[in-house]
N, C-alpha and C positions, 0 to 999 in steps of 0.2 A: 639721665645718668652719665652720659658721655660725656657734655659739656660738663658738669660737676668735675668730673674725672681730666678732664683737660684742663679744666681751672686749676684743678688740686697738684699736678704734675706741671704746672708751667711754675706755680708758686712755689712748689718745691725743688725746683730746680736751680733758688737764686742762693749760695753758701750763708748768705746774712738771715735769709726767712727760715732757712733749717734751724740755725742758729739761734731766732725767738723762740723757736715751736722747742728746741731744745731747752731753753729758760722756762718758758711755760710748762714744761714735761714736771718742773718742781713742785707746778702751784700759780695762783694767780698771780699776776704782778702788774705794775702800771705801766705805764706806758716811761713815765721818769725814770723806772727800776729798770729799764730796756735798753733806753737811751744810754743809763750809765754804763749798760754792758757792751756797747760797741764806739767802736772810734769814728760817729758817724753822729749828724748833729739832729735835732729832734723832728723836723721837718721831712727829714730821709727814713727817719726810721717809723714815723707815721704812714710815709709812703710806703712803705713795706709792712706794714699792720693794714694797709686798704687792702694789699692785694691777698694778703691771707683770708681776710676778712671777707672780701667777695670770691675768696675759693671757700670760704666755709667752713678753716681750717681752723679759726679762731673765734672767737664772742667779744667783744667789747661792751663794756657798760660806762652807766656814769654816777657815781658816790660825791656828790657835792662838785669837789672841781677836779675831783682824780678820776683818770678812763680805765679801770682797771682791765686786762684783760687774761681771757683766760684760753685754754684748749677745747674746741669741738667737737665733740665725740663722733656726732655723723659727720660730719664733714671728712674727717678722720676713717671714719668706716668704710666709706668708698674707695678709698684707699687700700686699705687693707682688704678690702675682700675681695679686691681686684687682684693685689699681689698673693691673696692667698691660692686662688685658684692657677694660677703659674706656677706657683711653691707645690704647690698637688701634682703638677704634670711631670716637673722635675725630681722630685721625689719620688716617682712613678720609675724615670724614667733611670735617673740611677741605681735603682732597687734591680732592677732588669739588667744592667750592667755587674753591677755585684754578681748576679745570680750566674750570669754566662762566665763571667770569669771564675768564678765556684766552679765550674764545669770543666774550664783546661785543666790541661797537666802541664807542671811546668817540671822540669829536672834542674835541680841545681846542680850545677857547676863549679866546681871552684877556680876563681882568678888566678890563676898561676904564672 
């Protein structure tokens, strides 16, 4: 799971592969539908469908001569249940802030 999770955070680390996985977030799309969405030419933007693709972020297929591709759900998952157990700790730990601060007194003042 670790190498999963280091593949998945290096590939998401590049602003152009958030950016497929954000076109993909709509639905399948080709690889052509991709290409038209960046100013980047089709050889570049299949190098960046590899490297999602061996993070497991993404699916590829093949429909006659179109590579459709789509989002990964596990691939996806290790992700997310990685960030959710931080989001648990944080949410922990803010909850214990709120709470201490429930606890002072504060006097207001007024600015004069």
């Amino acid at each position: 799971m670790a190498q999963d999770l280091d593949l998945a955070f290096s590939a998401l680390a590049d602003p152009t592969r958030r950016s497929i996985l954000a076109a993909l977030s709509g639905g399948e799309r080709t690889v052509g539908d991709l290409v038209s969405l960046h100013p980047l030419s089709q050889p570049a933007i299949t190098k960046h469908l590899n490297v999602l693709e061996r993070a497991r972020l993404i699916q590829r297929g093949r429909v006659g001569q179109t590579r459709p591709c789509s989002l990964d759900p596990e691939g996806l998952k290790v992700v997310a249940d990685w960030v959710a157990r931080y989001r648990a700790h944080w949410d922990q730990a803010f909850d214990r802030m709120e709470d201490y601060l429930n606890t002072l007194s504060f006097s207001e003042t007024p600015d004069d």
